[in-house]
VODREN-19130 format. One line per field, with one value per residue: residue in one letter; x, y, z of N, C-alpha, C, CB in turn. Coordinates in steps of 0.02 Angstrom, whole numbers, plus 32768, in hexadecimal, padded with zeros to 4 digits. Glycine has a CB too. Layout:
N
type	(a|...)
npx	(X|...)
npy	(Y|...)
npz	(Z|...)
capx	(X|...)
capy	(Y|...)
capz	(Z|...)
cpx	(X|...)
cpy	(Y|...)
cpz	(Z|...)
cbpx	(X|...)
cbpy	(Y|...)
cbpz	(Z|...)
END
This chain:
89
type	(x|x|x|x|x|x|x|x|x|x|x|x|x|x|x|x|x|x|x|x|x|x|x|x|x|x|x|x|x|x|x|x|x|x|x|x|x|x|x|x|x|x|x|x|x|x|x|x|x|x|x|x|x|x|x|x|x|x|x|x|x|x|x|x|x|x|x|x|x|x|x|x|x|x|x|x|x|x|x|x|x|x|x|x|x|x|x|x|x)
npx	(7E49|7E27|7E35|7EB1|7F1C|7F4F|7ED9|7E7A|7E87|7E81|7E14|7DBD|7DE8|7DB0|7D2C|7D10|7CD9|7CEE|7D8B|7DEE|7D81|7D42|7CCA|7C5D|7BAB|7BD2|7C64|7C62|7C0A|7C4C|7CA5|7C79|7C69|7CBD|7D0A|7CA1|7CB1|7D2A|7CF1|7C98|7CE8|7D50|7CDA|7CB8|7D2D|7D15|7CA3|7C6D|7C8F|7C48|7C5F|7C8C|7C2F|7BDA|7BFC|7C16|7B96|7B56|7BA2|7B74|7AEB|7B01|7B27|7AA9|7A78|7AB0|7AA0|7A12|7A18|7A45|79E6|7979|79A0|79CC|7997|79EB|7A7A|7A82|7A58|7ACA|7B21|7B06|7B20|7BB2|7BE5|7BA0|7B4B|7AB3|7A0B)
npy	(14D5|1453|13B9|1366|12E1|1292|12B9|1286|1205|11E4|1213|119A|112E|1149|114F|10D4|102D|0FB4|0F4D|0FA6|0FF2|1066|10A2|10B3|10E7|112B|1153|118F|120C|1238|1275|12D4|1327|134C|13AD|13FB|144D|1482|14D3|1520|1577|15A6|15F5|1654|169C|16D9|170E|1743|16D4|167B|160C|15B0|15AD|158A|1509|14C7|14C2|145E|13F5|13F0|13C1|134C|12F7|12FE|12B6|1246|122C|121D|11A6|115D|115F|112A|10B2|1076|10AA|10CD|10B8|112A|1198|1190|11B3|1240|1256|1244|129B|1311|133D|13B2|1365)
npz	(90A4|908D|90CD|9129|90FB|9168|91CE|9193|9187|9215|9246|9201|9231|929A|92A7|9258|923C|921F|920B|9176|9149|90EE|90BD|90EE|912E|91A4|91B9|9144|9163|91D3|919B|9144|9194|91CA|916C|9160|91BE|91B0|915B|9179|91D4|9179|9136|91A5|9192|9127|90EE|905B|900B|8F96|8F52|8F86|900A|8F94|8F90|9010|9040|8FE3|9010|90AD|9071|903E|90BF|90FA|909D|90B7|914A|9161|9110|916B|91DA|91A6|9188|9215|9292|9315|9318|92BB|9317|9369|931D|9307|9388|93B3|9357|936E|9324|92F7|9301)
capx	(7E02|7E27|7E53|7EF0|7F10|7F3D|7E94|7E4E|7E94|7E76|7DBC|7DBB|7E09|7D8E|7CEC|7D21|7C9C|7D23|7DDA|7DE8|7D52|7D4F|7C96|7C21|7B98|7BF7|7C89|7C5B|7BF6|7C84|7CF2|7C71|7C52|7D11|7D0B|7C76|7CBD|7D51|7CF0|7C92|7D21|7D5B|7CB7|7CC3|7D69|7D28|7C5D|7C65|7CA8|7C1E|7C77|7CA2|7BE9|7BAD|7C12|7BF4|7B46|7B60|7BB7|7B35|7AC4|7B19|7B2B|7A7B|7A54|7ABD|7A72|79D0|7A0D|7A53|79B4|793D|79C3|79D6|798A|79FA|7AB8|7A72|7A56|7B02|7B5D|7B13|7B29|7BE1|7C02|7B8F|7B2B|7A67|79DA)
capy	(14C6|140B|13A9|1342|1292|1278|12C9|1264|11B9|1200|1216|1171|1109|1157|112A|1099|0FF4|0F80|0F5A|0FB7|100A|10D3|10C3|10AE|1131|1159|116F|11D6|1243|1244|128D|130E|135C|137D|13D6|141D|145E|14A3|14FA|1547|15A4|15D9|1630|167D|16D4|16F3|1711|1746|1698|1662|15D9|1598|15B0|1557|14C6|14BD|14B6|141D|13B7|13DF|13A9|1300|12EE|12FB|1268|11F7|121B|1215|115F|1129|116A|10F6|1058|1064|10FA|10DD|10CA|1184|11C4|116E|11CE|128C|126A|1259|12E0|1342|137C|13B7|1354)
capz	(90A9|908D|9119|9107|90F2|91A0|91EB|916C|91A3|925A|923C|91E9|9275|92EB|928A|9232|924A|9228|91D0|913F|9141|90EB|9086|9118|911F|91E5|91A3|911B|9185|91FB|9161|911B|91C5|91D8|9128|9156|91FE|91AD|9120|91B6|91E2|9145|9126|91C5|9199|90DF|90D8|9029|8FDB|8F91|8F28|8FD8|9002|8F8F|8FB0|905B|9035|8FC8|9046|90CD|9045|9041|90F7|9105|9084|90E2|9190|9143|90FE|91A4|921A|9188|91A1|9251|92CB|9367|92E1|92B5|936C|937C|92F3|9316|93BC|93A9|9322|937B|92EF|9307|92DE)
cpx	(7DF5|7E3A|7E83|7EF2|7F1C|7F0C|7E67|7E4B|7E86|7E29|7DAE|7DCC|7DCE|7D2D|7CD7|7CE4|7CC3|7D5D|7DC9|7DAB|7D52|7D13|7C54|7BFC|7BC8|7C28|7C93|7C43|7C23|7CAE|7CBE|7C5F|7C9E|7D13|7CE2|7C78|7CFA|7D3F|7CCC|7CAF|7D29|7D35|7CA2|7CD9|7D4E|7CDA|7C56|7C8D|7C7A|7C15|7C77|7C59|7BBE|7BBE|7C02|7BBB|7B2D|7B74|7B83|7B02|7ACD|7AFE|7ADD|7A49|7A5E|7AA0|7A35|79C2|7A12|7A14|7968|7964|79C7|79E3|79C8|7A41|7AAC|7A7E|7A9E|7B2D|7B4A|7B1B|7B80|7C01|7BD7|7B5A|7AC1|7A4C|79BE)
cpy	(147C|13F4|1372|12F2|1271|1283|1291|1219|11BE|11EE|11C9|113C|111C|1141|10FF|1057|0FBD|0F86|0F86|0FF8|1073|10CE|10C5|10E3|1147|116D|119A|1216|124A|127D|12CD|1334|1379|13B0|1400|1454|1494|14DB|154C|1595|15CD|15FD|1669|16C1|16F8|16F3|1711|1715|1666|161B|15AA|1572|1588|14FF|14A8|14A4|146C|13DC|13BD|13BE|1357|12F6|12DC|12DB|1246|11EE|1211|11D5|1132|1120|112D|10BF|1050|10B8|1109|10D8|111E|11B7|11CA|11AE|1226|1295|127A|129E|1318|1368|1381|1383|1365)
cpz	(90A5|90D4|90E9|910D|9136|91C5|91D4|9183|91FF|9262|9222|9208|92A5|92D2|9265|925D|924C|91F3|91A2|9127|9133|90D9|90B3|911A|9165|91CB|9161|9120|91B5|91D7|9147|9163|91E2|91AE|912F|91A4|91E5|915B|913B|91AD|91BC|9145|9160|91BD|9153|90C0|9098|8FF5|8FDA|8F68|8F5F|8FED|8FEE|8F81|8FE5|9057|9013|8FF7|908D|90A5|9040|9076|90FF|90E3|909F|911E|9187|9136|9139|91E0|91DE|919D|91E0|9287|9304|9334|92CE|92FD|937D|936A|92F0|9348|93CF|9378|932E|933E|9313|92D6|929D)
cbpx	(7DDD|7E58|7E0F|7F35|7F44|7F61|7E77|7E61|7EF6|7E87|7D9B|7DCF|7E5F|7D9E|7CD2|7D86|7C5E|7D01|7DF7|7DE2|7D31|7D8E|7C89|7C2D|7B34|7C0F|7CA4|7C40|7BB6|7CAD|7D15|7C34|7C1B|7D60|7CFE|7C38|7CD0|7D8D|7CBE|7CBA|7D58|7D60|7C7C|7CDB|7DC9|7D67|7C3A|7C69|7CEA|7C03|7CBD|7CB9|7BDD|7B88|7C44|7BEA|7B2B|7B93|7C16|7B19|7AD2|7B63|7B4D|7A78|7A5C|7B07|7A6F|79C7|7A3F|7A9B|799A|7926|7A15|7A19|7937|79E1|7AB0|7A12|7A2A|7B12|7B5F|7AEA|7B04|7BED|7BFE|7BCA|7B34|7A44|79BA)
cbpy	(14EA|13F0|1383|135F|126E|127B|1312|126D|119F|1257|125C|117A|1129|11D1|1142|1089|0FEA|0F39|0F14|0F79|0FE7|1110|108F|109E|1148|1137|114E|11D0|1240|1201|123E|130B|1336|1354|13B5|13EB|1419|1472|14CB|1520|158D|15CB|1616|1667|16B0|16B9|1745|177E|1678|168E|15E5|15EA|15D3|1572|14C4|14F9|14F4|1427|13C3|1418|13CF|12E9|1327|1322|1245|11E7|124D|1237|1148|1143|11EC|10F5|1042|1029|10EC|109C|1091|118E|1193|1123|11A1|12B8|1239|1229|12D2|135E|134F|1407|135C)
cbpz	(9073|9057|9167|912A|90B8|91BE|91D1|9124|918D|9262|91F5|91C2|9293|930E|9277|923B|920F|9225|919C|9123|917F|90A8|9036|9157|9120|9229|91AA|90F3|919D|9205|9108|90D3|9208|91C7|90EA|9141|9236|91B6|90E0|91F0|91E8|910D|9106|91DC|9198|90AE|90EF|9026|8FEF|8F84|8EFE|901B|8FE6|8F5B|8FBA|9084|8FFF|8F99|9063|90E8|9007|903F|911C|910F|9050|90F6|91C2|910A|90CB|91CC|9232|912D|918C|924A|9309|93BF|928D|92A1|93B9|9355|9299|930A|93E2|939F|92C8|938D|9270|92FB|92FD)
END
């Protein structure tokens, strides 16, 4: 249900802002929409894991401070970053 350290450095390379860079809100919303892609799944295969559930629910919960922070700092960086990860408005 985790994703692994190379996904992780994967995802991190691909929405990185510059050198070094892991704490950006992109790349942190980059990183909880993998987690939140592969928790998905799980609850697909396993409706009644509600521990799961209400994790999931938590990290959308995040996700949706930081896009919230990035569409107040800069509207069109937002458009940017659900347009790549695909997520809805």
């Amino acid at each position: 249900m985790t994703i692994t350290k190379e996904r992780k450095a994967q995802v991190i390379d691909e929405f990185k802002q510059e050198q070094g860079d892991t704490g950006s809100p992109e790349v942190q919303i980059a990183v909880l929409t993998t987690r939140i892609n592969n928790l998905t799944e799980h609850m697909r295969a396993h409706p009644k894991d509600y521990g799961t559930r209400r994790g999931l629910l938590a990290l959308v919960s995040r996700r949706r401070r930081l896009l919230d922070y990035v569409r107040k700092l800069n509207p069109q960086r937002y458009l940017d970053i659900i347009g790549r990860l695909g997520i809805r408005k």
